[in-house]
C-alpha positions as CSV (number, residue, x, y, z in Angstrom):
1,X,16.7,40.9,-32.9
2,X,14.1,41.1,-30.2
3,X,15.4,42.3,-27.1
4,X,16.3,39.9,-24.3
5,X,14.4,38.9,-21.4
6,X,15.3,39.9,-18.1
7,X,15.4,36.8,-15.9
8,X,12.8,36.7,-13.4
9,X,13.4,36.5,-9.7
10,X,12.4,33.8,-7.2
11,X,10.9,35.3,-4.5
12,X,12.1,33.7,-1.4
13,X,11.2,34.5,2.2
14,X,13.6,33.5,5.5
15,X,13.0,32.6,9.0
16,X,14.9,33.1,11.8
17,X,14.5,33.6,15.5
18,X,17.9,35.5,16.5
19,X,20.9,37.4,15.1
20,X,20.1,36.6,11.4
21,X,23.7,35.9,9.9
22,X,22.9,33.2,7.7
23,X,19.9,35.4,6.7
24,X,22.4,38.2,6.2
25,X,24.9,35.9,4.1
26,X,22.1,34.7,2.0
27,X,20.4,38.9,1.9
28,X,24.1,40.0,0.2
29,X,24.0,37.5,-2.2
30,X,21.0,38.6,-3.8
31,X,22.3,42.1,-4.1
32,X,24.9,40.3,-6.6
33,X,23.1,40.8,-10.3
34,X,23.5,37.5,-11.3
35,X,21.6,35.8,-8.2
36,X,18.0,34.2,-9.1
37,X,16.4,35.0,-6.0
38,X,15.3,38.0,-4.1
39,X,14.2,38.2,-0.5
40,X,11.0,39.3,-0.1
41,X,10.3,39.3,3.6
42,X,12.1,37.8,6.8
43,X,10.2,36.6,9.3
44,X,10.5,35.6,13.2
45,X,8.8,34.4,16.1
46,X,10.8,37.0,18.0
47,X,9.8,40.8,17.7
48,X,13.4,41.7,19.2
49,X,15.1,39.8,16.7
50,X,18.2,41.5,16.2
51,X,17.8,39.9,12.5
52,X,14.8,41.5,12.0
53,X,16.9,45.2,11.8
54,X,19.8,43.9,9.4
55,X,17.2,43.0,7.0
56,X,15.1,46.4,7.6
57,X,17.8,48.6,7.3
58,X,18.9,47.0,3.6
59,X,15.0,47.4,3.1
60,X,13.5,44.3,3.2
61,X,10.3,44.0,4.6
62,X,9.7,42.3,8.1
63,X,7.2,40.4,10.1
64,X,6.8,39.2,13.5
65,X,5.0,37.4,15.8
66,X,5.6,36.4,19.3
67,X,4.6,32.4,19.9
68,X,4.5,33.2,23.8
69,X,1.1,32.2,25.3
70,X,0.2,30.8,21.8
71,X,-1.1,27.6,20.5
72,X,2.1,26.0,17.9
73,X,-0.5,25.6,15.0
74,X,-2.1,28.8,15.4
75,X,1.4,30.9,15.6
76,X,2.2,29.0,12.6
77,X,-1.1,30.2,10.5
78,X,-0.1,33.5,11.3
79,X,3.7,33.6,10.3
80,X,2.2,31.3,7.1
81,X,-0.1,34.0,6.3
82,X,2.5,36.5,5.9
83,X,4.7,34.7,4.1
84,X,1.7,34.0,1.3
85,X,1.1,37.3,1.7
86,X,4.6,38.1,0.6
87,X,4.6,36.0,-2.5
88,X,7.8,33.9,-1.5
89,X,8.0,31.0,-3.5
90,X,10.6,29.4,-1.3
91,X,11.4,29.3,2.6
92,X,15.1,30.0,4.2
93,X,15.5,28.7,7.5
94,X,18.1,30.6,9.1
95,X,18.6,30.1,12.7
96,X,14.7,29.5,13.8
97,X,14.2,27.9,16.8
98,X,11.0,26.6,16.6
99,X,9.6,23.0,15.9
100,X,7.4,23.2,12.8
101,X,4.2,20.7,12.1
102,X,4.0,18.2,9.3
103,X,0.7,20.9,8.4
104,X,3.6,23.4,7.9
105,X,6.1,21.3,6.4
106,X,3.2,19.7,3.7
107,X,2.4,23.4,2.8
108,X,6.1,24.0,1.7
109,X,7.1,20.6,0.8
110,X,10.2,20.9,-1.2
111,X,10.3,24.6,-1.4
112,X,11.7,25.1,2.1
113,X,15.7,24.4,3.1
114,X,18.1,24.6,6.3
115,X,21.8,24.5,6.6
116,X,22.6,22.1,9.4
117,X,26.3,22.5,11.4
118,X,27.2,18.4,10.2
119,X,28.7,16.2,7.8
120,X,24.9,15.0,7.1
121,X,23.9,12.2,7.8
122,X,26.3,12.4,10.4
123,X,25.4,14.0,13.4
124,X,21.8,14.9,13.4
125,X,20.3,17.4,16.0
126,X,22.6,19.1,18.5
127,X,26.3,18.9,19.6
128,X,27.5,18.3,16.1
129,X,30.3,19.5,16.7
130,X,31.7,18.1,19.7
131,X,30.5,14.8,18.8
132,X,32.5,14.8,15.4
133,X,35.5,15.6,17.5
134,X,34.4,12.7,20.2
135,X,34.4,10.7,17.2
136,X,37.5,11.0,16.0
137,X,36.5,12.3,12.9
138,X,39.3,14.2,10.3
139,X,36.5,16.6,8.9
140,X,33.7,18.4,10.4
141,X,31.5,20.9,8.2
142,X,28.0,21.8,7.2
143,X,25.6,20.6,4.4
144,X,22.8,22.5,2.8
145,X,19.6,20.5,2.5
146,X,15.5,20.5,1.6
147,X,13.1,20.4,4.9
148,X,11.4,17.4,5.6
149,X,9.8,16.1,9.0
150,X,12.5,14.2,9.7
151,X,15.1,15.9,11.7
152,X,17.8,17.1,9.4
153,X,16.5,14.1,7.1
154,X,15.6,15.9,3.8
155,X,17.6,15.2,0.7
156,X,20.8,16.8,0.7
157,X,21.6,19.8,-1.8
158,X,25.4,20.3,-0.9
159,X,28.3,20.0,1.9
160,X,31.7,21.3,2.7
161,X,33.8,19.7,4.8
162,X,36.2,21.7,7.6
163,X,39.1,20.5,8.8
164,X,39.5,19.2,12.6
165,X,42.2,20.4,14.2
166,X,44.1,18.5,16.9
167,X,43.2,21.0,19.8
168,X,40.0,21.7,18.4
169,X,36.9,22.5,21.3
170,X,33.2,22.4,20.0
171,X,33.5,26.2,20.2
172,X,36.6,26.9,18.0
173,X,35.4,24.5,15.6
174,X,32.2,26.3,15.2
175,X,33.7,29.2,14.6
176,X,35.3,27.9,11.3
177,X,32.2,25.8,10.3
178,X,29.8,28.6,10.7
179,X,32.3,30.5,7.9
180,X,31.8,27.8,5.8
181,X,28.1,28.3,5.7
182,X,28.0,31.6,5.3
183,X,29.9,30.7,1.8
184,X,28.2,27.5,1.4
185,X,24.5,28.0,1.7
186,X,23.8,31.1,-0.8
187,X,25.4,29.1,-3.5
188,X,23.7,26.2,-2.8
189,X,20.6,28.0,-2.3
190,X,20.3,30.0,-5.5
191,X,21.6,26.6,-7.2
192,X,18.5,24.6,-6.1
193,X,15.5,27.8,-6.6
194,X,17.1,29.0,-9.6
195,X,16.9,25.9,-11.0
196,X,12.8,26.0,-12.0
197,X,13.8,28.5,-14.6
198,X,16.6,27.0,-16.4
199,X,16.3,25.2,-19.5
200,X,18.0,21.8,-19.1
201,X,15.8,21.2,-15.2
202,X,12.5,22.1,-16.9
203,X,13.8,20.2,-19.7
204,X,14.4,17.2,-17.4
205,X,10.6,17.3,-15.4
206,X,9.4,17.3,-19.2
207,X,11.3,14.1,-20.4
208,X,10.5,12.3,-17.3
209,X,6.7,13.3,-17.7
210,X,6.5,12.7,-21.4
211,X,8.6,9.2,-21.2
212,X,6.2,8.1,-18.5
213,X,3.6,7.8,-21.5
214,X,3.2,4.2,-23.2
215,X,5.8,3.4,-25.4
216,X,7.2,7.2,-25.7
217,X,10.2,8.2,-27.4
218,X,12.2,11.2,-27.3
219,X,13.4,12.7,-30.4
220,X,14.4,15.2,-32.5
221,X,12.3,17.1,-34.5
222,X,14.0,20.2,-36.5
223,X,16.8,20.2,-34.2
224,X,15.1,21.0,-31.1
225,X,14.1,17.8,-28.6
226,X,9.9,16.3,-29.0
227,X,8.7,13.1,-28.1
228,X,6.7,10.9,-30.2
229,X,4.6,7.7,-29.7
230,X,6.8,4.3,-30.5
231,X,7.4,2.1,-33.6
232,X,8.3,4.1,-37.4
233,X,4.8,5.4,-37.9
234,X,5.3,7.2,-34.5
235,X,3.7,10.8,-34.2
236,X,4.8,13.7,-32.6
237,X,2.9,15.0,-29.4
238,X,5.3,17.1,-27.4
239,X,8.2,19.7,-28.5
240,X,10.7,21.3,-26.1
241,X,11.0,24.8,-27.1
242,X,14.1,26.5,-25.3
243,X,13.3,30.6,-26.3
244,X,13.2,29.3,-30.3
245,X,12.5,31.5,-33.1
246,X,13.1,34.7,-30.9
247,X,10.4,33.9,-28.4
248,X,11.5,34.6,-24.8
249,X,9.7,31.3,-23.2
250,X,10.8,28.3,-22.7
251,X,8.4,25.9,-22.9
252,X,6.7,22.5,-23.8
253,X,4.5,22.2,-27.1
254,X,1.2,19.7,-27.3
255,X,-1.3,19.6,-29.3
256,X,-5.0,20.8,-28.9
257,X,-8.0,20.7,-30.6
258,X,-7.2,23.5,-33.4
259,X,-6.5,26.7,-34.0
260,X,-9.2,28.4,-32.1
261,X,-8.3,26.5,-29.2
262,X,-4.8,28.0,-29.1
263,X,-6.0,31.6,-29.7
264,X,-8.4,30.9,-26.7
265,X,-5.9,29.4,-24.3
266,X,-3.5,32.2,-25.3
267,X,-6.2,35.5,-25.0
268,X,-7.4,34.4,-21.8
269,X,-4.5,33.0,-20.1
270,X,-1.7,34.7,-21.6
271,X,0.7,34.3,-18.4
272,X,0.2,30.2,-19.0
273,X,-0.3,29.7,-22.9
274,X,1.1,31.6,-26.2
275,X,0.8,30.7,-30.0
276,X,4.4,29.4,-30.8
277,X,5.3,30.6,-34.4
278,X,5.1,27.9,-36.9
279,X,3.1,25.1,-34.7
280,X,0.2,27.7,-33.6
281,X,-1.0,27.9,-37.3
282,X,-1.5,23.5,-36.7
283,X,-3.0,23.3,-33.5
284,X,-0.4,23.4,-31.2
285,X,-0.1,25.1,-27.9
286,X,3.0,26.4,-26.2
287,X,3.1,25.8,-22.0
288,X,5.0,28.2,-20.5
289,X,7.7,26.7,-18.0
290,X,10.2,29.5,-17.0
291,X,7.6,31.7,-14.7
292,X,6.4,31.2,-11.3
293,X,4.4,28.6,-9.8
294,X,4.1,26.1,-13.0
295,X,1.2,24.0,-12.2
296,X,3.1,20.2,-13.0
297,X,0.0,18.2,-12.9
298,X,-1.5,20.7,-15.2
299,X,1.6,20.0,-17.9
300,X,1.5,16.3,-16.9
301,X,-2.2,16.5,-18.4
302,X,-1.6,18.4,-21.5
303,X,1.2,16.1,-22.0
304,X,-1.6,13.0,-21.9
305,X,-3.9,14.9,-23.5
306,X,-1.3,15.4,-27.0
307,X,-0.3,11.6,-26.6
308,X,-3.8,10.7,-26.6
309,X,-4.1,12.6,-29.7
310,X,-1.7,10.4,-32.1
311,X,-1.2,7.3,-30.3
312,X,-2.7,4.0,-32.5
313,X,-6.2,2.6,-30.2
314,X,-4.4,-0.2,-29.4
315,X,-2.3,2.1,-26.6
316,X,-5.1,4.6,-25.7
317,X,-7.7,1.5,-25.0
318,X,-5.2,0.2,-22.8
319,X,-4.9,3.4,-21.1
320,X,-8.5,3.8,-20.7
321,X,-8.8,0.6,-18.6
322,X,-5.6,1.2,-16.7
323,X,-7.7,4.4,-15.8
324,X,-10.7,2.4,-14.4
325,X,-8.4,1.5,-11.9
């Protein structure tokens, strides 16, 4: 049997303007062996950071930049830099202090996330935790969730709630609520960038791509999930292969314009394309989906392309004028 594949790392980079500590929670848990992601660089705005020499003495590597006496935009084209430079594939906000633009936010959209000292939406901004006292509330707690520009407004990955006690201050609940961070957002963190290379999420960006084709249908061919156009003489344009007949991808199957296609795709772009055993032989073309950086428009378009392939003129005339438009 061939030998198993080692699963590949998400490189994630973190931010943070001060004493590091969720930095430092999230840094241990990727010494674990079974944690996705590995922290490639930490980064700050401050050059005294005391951050900056936790994460150099477990030998990470470090950047800084002070924003003193500098434009925001510009400071943020230099800490951006060095965080493409690093190849993180995701952002970790941990404790960074400084207002980002919606340049910086587009750049990472959906590949950047905070942890935020509320009950989200409750609480938004500062004083969380003497207004959840203020109001009464039973529970406090913290919630993981994806950067957006709105203030603590992104889509919520995960919470835990923390007991109020009855002689609670803002200060003494703090100090249990930051505990629960420290457990709550590297779970919740390798959860969510760990998910782009497991089977049943890239299976799930597939279906919703392939079902958004005219008069798709998923099912099964040889026991492993495809999609085919509609109605009994339906044909086959997609096939979900999850590391089948000992290949270590995982990946989605269409259909090209032959053989020599395949071998093409798969000589010159061997990172993105290989010749599936079986379906290379026919024309088809495996995409490979657990790696870094899959291009989804690119598999959207593949994905048309196949359906185009088998579907009856009736459906692919109607797409063509839908596509004038």
């Amino acid at each position: 049997m061939p030998e198993a594949k080692v699963p590949q790392k998400v490189k994630v980079a973190c931010l943070l303007s001060g004493n590091g500590t969720t930095m430092s929670a999230l840094l241990f848990q990727s010494k674990l062996s079974d944690c996705p992601y590995e922290i490639v660089l930490v980064a700050s705005n401050n050059p005294d950071a005391p951050g900056l020499k936790i994460a150099a003495a477990e030998g990470i590597a470090t950047f800084s930049h002070d924003h003193r006496g500098m434009d925001r935009r510009a400071h943020e084209e230099v800490i951006d830099a060095a965080l493409r430079d690093s190849g993180a594939e995701y952002l970790a906000l941990c404790g960074y202090m400084r207002i980002l633009t919606e340049e910086f936010f587009a750049g990472w959209e959906g590949r950047m996330v905070n942890t935020h000292p509320s009950l989200l939406p409750k609480y938004k901004g500062l004083d969380t935790h003497q207004r959840a006292i203020d109001a009464g509330d039973a529970y406090g707690g913290c919630s993981v969730h994806v950067v957006t520009p709105e203030l603590d407004g992104g889509p919520v990955l995960g919470q835990m709630p923390v007991a109020i006690l009855r002689d609670d201050t803002a200060d003494s609940l703090a100090s249990r609520v930051i505990l629960a961070e420290y457990q709550l957002y590297p779970r919740i963190f390798a959860e969510y960038v760990g998910r782009q290379y497991r089977a049943d999420w890239l299976f799930d960006r597939v279906q919703e791509l392939a079902m958004a084709l005219p008069e798709a249908e998923a099912r099964e061919s040889h026991g492993s999930p495809g999609w085919r156009t509609g109605g009994k003489s339906g044909k086959f344009f997609a096939h979900f292969n999850d590391q089948h007949h000992g290949s270590e991808h995982i990946a989605v199957l269409v259909k090209t314009g032959g053989p020599d296609e395949v071998i093409g795709l798969s000589e010159t772009a061997p990172e993105t394309y290989f010749k599936p055993a079986y379906y290379g032989a026919s024309g088809w073309v495996g995409i490979i989906l657990n790696r870094p950086g899959v291009d989804w428009d690119n598999v959207a378009e593949w994905l048309e392309r196949s359906w185009r392939m088998v579907a009856p003129k009736r459906l692919t005339k109607l797409q063509e004028i839908a596509d004038q438009f």
